[in-house]
matplotlib code that plots the C-alpha trace (Angstrom):
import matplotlib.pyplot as plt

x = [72.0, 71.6, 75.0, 73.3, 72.7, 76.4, 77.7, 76.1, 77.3, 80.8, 80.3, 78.8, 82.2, 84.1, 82.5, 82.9, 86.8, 87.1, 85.1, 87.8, 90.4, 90.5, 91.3, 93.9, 95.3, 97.1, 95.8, 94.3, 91.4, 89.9, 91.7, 89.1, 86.3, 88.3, 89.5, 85.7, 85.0, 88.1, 87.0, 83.2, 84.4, 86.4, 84.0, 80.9, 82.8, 84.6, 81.1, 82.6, 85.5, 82.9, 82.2, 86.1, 85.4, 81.6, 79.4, 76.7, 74.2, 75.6, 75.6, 71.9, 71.2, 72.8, 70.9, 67.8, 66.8, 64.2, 63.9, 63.9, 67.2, 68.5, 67.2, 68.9, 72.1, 71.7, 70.7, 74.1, 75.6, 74.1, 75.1, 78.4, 78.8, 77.3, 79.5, 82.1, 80.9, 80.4, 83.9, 85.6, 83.6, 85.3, 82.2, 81.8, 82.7, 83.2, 86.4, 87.4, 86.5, 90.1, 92.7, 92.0, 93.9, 92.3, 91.4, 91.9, 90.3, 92.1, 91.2, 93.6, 90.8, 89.1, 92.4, 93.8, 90.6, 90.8, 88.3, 91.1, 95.0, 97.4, 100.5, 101.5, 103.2, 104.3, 104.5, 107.1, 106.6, 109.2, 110.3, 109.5, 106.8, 108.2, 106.4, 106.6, 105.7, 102.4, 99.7, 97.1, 93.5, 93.0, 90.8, 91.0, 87.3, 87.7, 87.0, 90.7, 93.7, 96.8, 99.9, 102.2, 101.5, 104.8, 104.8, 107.0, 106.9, 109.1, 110.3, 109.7, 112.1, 115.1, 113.8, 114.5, 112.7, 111.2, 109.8, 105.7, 105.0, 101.9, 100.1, 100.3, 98.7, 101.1, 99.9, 99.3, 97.2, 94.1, 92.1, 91.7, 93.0, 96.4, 99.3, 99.6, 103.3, 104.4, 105.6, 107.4, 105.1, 107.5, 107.0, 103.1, 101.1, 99.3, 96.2, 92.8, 90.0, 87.9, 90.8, 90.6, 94.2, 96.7, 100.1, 102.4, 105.5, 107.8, 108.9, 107.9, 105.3, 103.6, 102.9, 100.5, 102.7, 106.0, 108.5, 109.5, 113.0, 113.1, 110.5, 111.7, 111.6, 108.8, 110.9, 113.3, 110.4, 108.7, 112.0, 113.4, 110.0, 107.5, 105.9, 106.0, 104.2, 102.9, 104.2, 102.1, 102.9, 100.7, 98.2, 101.4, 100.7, 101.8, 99.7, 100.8, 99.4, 101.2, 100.2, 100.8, 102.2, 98.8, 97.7, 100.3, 100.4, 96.3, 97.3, 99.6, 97.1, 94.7, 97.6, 98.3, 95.3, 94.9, 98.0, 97.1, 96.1, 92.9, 90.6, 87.3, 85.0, 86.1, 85.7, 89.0, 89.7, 90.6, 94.2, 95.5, 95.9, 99.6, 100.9, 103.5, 106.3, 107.0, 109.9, 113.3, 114.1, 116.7, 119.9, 120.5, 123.8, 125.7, 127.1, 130.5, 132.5, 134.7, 133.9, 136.3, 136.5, 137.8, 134.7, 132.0, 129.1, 125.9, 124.9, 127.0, 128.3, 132.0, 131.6, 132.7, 135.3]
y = [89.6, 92.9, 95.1, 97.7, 95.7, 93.9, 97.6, 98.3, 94.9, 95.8, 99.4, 98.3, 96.0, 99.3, 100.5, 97.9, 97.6, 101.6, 101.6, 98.9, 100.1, 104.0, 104.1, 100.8, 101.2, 98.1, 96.4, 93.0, 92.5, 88.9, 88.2, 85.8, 88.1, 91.2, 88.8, 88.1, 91.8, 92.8, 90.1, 91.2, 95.1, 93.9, 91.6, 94.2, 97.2, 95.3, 96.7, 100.4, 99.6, 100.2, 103.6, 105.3, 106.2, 106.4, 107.4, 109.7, 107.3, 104.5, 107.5, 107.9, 104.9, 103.4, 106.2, 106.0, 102.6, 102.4, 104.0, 100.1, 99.6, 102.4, 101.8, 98.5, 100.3, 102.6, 99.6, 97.8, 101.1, 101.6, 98.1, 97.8, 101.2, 99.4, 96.1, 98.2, 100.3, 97.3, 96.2, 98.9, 99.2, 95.9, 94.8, 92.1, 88.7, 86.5, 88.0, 90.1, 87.4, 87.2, 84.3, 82.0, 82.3, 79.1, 79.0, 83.0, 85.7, 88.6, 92.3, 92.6, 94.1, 96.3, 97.9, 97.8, 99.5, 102.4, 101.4, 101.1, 100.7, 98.7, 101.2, 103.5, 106.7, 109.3, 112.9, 114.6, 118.6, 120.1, 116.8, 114.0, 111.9, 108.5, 104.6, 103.0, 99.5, 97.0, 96.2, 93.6, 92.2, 88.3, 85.9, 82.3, 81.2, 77.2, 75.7, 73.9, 76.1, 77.3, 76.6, 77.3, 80.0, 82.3, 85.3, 87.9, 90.9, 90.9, 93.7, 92.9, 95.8, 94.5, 90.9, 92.3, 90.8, 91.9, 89.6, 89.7, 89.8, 88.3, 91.4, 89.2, 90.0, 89.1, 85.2, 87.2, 90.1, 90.8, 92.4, 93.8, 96.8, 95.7, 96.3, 94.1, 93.5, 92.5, 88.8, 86.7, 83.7, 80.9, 83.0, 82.7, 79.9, 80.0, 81.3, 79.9, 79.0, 82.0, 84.5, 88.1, 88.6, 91.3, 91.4, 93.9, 94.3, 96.4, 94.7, 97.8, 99.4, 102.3, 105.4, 107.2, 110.6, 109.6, 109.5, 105.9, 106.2, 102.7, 104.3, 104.4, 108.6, 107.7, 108.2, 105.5, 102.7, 103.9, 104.0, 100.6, 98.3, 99.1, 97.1, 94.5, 90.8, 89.3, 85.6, 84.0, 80.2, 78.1, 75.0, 73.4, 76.1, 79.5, 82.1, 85.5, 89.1, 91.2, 95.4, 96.6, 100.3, 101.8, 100.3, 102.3, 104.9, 105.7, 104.6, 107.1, 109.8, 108.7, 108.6, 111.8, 113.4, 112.4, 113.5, 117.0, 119.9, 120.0, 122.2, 121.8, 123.4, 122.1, 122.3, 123.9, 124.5, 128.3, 129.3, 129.6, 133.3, 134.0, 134.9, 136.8, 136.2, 137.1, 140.1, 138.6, 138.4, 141.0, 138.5, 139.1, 140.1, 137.5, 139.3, 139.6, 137.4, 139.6, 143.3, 146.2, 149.8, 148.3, 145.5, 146.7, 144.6, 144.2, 147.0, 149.3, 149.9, 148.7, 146.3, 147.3, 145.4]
z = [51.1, 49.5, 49.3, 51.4, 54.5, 53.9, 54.2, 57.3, 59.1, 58.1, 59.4, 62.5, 63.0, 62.3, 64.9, 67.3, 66.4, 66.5, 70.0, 71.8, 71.1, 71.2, 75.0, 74.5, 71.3, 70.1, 73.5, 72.4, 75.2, 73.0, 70.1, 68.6, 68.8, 67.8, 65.0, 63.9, 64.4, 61.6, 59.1, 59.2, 59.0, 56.0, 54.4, 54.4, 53.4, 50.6, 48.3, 49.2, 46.6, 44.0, 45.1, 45.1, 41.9, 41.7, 38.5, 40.0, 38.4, 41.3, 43.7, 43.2, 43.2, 46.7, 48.5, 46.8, 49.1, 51.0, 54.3, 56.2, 54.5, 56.1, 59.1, 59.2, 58.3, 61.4, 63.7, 62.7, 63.4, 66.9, 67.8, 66.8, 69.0, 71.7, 71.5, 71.5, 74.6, 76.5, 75.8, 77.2, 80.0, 81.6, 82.6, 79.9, 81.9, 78.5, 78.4, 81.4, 83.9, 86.0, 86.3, 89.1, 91.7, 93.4, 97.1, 97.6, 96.6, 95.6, 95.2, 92.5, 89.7, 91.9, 93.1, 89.0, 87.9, 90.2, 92.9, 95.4, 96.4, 95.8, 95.8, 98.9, 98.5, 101.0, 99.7, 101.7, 101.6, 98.7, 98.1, 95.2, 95.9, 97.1, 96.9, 99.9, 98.8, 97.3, 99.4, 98.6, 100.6, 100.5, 101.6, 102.2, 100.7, 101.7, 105.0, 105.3, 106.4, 104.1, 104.8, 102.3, 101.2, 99.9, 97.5, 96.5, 93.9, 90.9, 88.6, 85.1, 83.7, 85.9, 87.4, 90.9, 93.7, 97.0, 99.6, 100.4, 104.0, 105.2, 108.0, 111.0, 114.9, 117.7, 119.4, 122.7, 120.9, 123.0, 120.9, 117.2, 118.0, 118.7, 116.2, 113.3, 111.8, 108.0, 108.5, 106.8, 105.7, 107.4, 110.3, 110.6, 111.6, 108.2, 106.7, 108.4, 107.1, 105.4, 107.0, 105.8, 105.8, 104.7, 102.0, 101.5, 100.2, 103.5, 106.6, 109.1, 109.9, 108.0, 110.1, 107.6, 109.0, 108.9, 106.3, 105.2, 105.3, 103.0, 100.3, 97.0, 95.2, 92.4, 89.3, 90.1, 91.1, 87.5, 85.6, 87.6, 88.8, 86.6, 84.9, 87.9, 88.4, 91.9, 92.0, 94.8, 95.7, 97.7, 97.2, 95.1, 92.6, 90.9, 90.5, 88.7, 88.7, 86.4, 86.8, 83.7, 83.4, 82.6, 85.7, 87.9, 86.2, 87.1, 90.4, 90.9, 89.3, 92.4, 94.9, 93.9, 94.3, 97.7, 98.9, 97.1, 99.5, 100.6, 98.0, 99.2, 101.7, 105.3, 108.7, 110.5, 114.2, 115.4, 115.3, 118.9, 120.5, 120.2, 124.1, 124.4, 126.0, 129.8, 129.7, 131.1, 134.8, 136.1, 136.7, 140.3, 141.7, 144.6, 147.4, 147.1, 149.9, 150.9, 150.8, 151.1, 149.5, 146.7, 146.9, 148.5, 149.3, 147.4, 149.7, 148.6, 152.2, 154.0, 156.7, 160.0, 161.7]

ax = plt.figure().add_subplot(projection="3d")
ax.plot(x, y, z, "-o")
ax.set_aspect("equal")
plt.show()
């Protein structure tokens, strides 16, 4: 292999290397390839060592290949840009494919990747933003029931623990329209087979309008919670989903934007005509009980005996 083509394989591994990790510096996505990638990048620019201190003779002479050398350098180029495209677009399923979390499926990726929610804040007019708990979408994907299942979130800056509540329907619910409350697991009858079902991590309701008196001000749960880890239990095994701080802090960039004022073109209804207000009634005057010149009636006059 000519020097010239060895060059361009290692610049195309710079490229792949320099591609990675720009968004996620010193985030290791797959350490083996990355590993190959560094070693190729070192082994075909190792000829470059040469030219620090170049005569212009070897100058002349690297560039003076012909035009399908250079061509191959450029193709290297191009695909170590693309490797490193694909990398970072998460799409790659070698090494981005998820844990498994065995007989449920989780939404945990499409909610880390910004394609949905797994925080929910409340932004209280003049005040700090505040996180009212995690919320997660599961779904048993076997045809045999769970019942076992037990989860809870855990801090991994102070190992503080809250409970997961399983979204549960009341037995005598008559219809999907009536109220579902966070549950203790114990307290359900289990998850049935290929159930769509509901986690989150507060025990009351959450009025979209009213202020969660239990939410936590957002400094404190990024100072105090963050980074945290999912620890789910059931089937006789532990499964773990740790959100990293990078993964909060874009979920908090999205929360924030919809809890932003509305800046867009809209649709609003017409203000209602102010009425004024009726002028006070005259307080009326009780007739006296006994009148006399002294206290005359309401009339003014004496009575007559």
């Amino acid at each position: 292999m000519d020097r010239q083509t060895r060059i361009g394989i290692g610049a195309g591994a710079v490229f792949a290397l320099v591609s990675c990790f720009a968004p996620f510096l010193g985030l290791l996505i797959s350490g083996p390839i990355l590993f190959f990638c560094g070693v190729a990048a070192i082994w075909g620019l190792w000829p470059l060592a040469y030219f620090l201190f170049p005569s212009k003779k070897a100058i002349v002479g690297y560039w003076s290949g012909g035009a399908k050398r250079h061509a191959l350098l450029l193709g290297f180029l191009l695909l170590g840009i693309g490797i490193g495209g694909l990398i970072n677009s998460n799409n790659y399923a070698v090494w981005n494919a998820p844990p498994s979390t065995g007989r449920i499926v989780w939404n945990f990726e499409e909610t880390a990747s910004g394609r949905g929610y797994f925080l929910n804040m409340q932004k209280p007019s003049g005040q700090e933003p505040r996180i009212v708990g995690f919320g997660a979408h599961g779904k048993n994907n076997s045809s045999e029931p769970i019942n076992d299942f037990d989860a809870y979130l855990r801090s991994d800056t102070t190992n503080e623990t809250l409970p997961i509540y399983i979204v549960a329907a009341e037995a005598s619910a008559a219809n999907v329209c009536t109220m579902a409350l966070p549950t203790l697991p114990k307290d359900t009858l289990g998850i049935p087979a290929f159930a769509d079902f509901d986690i989150v991590s507060y025990g009351k309701p959450f009025p979209i309008n009213v202020l969660n008196a239990d939410a936590m001000p957002l400094s404190k749960f990024l100072n105090e919670f963050v980074p945290f880890t999912v620890v789910m239990k059931y089937d006789g095994k532990d499964y773990e989903r740790h959100f990293s701080k990078e993964e909060v802090d874009r979920q908090i960039a999205l929360l924030e934007k919809l809890t932003a004022p509305i800046t867009t073109p809209h649709v609003v209804k017409k203000s209602a005509p102010t009425i004024a207000p009726p002028p006070p009634l005259a307080t009326p005057i009780p007739p006296s009980a006994t009148a006399s010149p002294s206290n005359p009636d309401i009339t003014g006059k004496i009575p007559t005996k």
